[in-house]
MIDOSE-1310 file (N, C-alpha, C; in nm, 2 decimals, decimal comma, always signed):
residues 67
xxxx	+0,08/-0,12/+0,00/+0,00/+0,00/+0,00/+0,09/+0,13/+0,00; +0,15/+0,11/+0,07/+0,30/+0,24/+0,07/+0,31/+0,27/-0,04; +0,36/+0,15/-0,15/+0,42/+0,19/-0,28/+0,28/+0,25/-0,38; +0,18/+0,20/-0,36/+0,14/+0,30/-0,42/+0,08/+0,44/-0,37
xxxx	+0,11/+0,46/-0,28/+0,04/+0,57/-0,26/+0,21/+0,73/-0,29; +0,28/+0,60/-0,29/+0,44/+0,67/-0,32/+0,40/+0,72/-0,47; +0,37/+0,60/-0,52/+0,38/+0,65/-0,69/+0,22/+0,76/-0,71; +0,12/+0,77/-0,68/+0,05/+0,90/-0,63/+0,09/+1,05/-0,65
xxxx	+0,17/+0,96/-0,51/+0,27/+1,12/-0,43/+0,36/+1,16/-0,58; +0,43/+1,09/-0,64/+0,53/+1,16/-0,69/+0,45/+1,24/-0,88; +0,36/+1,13/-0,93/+0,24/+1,17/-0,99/+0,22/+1,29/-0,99; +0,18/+1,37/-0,89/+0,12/+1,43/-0,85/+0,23/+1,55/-0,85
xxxx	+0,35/+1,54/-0,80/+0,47/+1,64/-0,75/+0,50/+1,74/-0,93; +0,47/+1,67/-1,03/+0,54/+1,79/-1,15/+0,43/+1,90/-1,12; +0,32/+1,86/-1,09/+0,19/+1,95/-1,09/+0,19/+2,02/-0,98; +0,28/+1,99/-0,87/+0,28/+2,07/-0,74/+0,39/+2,17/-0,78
xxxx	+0,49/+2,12/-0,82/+0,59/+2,24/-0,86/+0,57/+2,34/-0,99; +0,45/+2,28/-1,09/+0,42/+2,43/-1,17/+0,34/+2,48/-1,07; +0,27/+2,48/-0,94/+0,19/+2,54/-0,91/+0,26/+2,66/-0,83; +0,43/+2,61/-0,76/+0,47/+2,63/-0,71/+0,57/+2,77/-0,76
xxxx	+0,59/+2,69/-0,87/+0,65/+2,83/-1,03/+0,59/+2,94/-1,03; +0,46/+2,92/-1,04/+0,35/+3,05/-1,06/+0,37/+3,09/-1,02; +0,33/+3,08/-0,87/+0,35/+3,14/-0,71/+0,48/+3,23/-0,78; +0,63/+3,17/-0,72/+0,74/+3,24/-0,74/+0,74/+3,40/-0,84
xxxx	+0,72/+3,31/-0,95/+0,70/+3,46/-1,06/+0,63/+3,52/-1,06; +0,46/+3,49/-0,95/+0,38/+3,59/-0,96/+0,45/+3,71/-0,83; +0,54/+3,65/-0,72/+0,60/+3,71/-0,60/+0,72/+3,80/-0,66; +0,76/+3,72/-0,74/+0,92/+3,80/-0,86/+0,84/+3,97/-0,93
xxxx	+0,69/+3,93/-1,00/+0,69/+4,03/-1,05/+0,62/+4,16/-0,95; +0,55/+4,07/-0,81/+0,53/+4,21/-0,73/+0,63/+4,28/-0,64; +0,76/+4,21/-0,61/+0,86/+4,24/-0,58/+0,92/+4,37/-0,66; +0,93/+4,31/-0,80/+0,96/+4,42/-0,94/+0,89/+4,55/-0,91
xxxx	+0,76/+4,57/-0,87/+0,69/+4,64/-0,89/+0,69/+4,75/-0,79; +0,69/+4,65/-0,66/+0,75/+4,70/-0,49/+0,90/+4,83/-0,54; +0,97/+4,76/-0,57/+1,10/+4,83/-0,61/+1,08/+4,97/-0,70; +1,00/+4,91/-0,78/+1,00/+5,06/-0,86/+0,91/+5,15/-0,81
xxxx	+0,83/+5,12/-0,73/+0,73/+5,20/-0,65/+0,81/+5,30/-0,51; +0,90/+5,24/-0,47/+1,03/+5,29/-0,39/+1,15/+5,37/-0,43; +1,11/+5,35/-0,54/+1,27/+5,43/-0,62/+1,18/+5,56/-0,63; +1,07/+5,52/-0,71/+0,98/+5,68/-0,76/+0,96/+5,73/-0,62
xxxx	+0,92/+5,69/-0,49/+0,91/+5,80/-0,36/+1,06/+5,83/-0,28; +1,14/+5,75/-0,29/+1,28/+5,77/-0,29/+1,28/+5,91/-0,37; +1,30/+5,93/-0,49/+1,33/+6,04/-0,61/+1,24/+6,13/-0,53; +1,10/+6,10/-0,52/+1,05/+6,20/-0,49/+1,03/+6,28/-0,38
xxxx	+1,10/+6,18/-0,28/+1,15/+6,32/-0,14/+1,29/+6,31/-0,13; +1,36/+6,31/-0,24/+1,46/+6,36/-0,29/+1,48/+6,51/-0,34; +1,35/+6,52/-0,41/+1,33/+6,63/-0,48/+1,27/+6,69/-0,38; +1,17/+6,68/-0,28/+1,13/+6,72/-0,15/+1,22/+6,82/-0,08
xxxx	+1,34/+6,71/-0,10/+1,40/+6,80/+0,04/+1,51/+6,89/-0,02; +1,51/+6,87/-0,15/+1,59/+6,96/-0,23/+1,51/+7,13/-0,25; +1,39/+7,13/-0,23/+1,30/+7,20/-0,27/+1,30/+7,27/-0,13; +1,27/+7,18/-0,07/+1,26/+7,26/+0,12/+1,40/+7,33/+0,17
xxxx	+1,53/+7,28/+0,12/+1,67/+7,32/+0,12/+1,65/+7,44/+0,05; +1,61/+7,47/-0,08/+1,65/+7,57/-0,10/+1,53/+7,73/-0,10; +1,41/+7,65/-0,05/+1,32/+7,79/-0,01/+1,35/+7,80/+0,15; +1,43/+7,75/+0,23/+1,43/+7,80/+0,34/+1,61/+7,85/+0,32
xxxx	+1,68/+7,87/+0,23/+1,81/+7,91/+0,24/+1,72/+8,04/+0,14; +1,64/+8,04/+0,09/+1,57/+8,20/+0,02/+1,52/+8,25/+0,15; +1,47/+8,18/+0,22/+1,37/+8,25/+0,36/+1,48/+8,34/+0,46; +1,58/+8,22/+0,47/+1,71/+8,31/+0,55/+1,75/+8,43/+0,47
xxxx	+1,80/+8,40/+0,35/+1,85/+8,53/+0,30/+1,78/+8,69/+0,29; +1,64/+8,62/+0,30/+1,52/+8,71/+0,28/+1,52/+8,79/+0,42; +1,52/+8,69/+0,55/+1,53/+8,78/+0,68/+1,69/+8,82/+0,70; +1,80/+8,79/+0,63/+1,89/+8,84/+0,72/+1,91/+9,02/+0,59
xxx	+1,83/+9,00/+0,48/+1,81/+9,12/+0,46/+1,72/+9,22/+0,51; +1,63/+9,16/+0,58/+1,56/+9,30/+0,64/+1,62/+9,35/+0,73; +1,71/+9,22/+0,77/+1,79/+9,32/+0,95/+1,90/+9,36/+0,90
């Protein structure tokens, strides 16, 4: 009875590992997606703080001209 439920099992195993494939590459491409979604808000409080750098170095210049 072992042996067949061995040959079953293994039957059965090419169909467990496409199922297993999908999985991975569907995980590979939201990974992909994760990352580029992180670079674009990375870049973009990049540009944040490049923007905030340079209206508060206009804001200082602005007050140390009135005094």
């Amino acid at each position: 009875m072992a042996t067949k439920e061995a040959v079953a099992q293994l039957a059965a195993l090419p169909e467990r590992v496409a199922v297993v494939e999908i999985k991975v590459e569907a995980i590979n491409e939201k990974l992909a997606d994760i990352k580029s979604d992180v670079k674009e808000m990375h870049d973009c409080l990049d540009n944040t703080r490049d923007l905030l750098a340079d209206k508060l170095k206009e804001m200082s210049e602005a007050s140390d001209n009135q005094h």
